[in-house]
N, C-alpha and C positions, 0 to 999 in steps of 0.2 A: 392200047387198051390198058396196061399196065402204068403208066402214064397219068390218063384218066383217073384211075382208080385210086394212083399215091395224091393227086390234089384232090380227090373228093376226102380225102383221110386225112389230108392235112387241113383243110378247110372245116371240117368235121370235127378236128382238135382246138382250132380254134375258136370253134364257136362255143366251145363246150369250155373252154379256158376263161371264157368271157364270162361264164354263167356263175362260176366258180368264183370269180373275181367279187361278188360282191353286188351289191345296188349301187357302184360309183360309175356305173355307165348314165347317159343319158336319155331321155325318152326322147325318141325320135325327132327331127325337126319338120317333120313332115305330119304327125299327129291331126288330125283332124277333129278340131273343137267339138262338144257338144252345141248343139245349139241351142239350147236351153240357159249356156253360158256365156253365146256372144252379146248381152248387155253386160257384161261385166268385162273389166280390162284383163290382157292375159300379163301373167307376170313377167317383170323383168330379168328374169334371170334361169339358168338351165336349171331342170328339174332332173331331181336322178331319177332313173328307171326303177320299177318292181322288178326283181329279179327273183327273187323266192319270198314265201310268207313264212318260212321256216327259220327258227330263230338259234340263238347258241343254245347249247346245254341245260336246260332248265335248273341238272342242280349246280352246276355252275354260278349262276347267277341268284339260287337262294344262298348259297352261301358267303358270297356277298350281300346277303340280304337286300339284293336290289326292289324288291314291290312290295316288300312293308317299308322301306325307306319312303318309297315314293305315297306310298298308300298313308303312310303318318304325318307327310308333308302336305298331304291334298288335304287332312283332316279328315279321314273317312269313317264315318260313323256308320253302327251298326242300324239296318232299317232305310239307310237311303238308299235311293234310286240311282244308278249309274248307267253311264256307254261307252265301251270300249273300240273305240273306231281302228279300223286296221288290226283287228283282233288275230287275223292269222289262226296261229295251232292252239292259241288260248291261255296261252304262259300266266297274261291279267286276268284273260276274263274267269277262270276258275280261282284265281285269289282274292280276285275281287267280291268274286261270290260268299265265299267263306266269311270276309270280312264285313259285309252287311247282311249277313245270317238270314236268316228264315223271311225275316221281315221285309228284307232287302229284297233292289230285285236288279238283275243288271241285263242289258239290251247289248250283245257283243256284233258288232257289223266290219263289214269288210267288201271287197269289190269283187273278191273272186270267188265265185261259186265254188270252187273245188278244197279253197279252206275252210269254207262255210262244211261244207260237207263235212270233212275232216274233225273239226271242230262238234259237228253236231252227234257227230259217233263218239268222241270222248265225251259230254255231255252226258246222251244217253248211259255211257258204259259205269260213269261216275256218281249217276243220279243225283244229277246236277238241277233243282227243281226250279231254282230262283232265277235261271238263265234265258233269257231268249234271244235267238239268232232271228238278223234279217239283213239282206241285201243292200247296199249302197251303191251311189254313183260317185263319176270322178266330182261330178262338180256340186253334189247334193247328198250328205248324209243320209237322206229320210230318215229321220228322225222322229217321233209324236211327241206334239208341240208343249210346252208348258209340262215337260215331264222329267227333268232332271237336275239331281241337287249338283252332281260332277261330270264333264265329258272327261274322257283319260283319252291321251292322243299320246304314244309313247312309240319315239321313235319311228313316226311313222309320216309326220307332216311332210316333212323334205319331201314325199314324194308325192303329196297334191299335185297334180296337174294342173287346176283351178283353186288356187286358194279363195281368190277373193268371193267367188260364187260361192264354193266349201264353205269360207266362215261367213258369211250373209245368211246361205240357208240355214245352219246351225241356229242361227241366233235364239229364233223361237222355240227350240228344244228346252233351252234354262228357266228352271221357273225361277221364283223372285227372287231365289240366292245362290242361285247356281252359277258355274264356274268351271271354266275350261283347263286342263290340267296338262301341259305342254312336258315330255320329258325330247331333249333332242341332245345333239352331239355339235360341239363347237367346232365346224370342219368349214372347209371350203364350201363355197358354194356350188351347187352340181351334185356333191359327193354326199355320203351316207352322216347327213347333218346339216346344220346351217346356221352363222352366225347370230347368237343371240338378237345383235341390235336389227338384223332385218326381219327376224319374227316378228321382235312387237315394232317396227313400223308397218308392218302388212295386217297384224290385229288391228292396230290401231288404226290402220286407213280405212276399216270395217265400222269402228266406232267401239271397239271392247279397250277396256284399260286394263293396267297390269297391277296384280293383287302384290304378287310375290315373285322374289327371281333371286335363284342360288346355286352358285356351281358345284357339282356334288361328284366328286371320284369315283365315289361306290355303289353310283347309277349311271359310269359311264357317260357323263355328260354334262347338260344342266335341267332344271327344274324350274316352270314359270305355271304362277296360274293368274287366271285372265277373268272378268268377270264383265258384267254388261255394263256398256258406260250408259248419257244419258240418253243418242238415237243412236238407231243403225242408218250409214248413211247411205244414201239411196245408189243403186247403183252407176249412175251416171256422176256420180258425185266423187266417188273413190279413187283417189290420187295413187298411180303406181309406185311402189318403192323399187329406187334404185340397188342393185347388187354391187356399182365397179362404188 
């Protein structure tokens, strides 16, 4: 019995060791697509797992001034419209609020009910007026259509499960000048980032081109914004990019 008990405690440590570790595990090989997403190709390459929505230190990372860098690099003006995809505990979507003021309005979404929650209690506690939360899937933002001047995806794309479905259904969320706002980490593939050049060939096998691309220290990674090319192409038409 004694026995039992030290590998359930050992087993128990290391699951718990994994969790700790970071989002550089992988999602399962065994995941079972949506099917909503089998017209679309799956991608070539491992995808890291969600492990927490909870981020470093907030003021940590104001003081590196990491979301007005990024927010001054999107161009974000006061009165637009934005979406924070993978919004988690809200690090953005409350700066983001600040920064398109009153007029502004920002859509923060994410896949897990339980940040959503979390997020919707600081919200209310901050009287956060210009914000609204709602639900997404792996392979479909929901999004409402023709209503966004910026998406912000910061840090968060590496862990699509469905990119190419993900940035298809986006598309129609950007009205005429809008522009997808990519913040990630130049890492291995799998792990908590992914090489610049295989982001924009997987936008780009969507039919988005690339506005801007700048590696930045003091955002921890790089910064790419993307904007709608001349089609989105159909999804039987979408060339997979290669990761080796």
């Amino acid at each position: 019995m004694r026995g039992g008990r030290a590998l359930l405690a050992a087993v128990a440590a290391a699951l718990a060791a994994s969790v700790l570790a970071g989002c550089d595990g992988l999602a399962p090989a065994t995941t079972k697509r949506p099917e909503s997403a089998l017209a679309f190709p799956a991608p070539d390459r491992p995808v890291a797992a969600v492990v927490s929505n909870e981020f470093s230190n907030e003021d940590a990372r104001d003081e590196r001034g990491e979301a007005q860098v990024v927010m001054d690099l999107a161009r974000l003006r006061p009165g637009m419209t934005v979406a924070d995809l993978g919004a988690g505990e809200g690090y953005y979507t409350v700066r983001l609020a600040e920064r398109v003021g009153a007029e502004g309005r920002v859509l923060a979404q994410d896949i897990s009910r339980e940040a959503l929650d979390r997020l919707g209690r600081r919200v209310e506690r901050e009287r956060l007026e210009n914000i609204s939360i709602k639900l997404g899937d792996a392979d479909n933002p929901q999004l409402p259509p023709d209503s966004f001047d910026r998406i912000f995806m910061v840090h968060m794309y590496h862990e699509v499960t469905e990119p190419y479905a993900f940035l298809w259904n986006m598309w129609p969320a950007l009205n005429a000048d809008g522009q997808i706002v990519v913040v990630e980490s130049e890492s291995r593939v799998g792990s908590h980032g992914l090489p610049h050049t295989l982001l924009f060939c997987e936008f780009e096998a969507v039919g988005y081109v690339l506005v801007e691309y700048t590696e930045r220290p003091d955002i921890k990674g790089y910064f790419a914004r993307f904007q709608k090319g001349k089609a989105r192409r159909s999804p039987e038409a979408i060339e997979v990019c290669s990761a080796s």
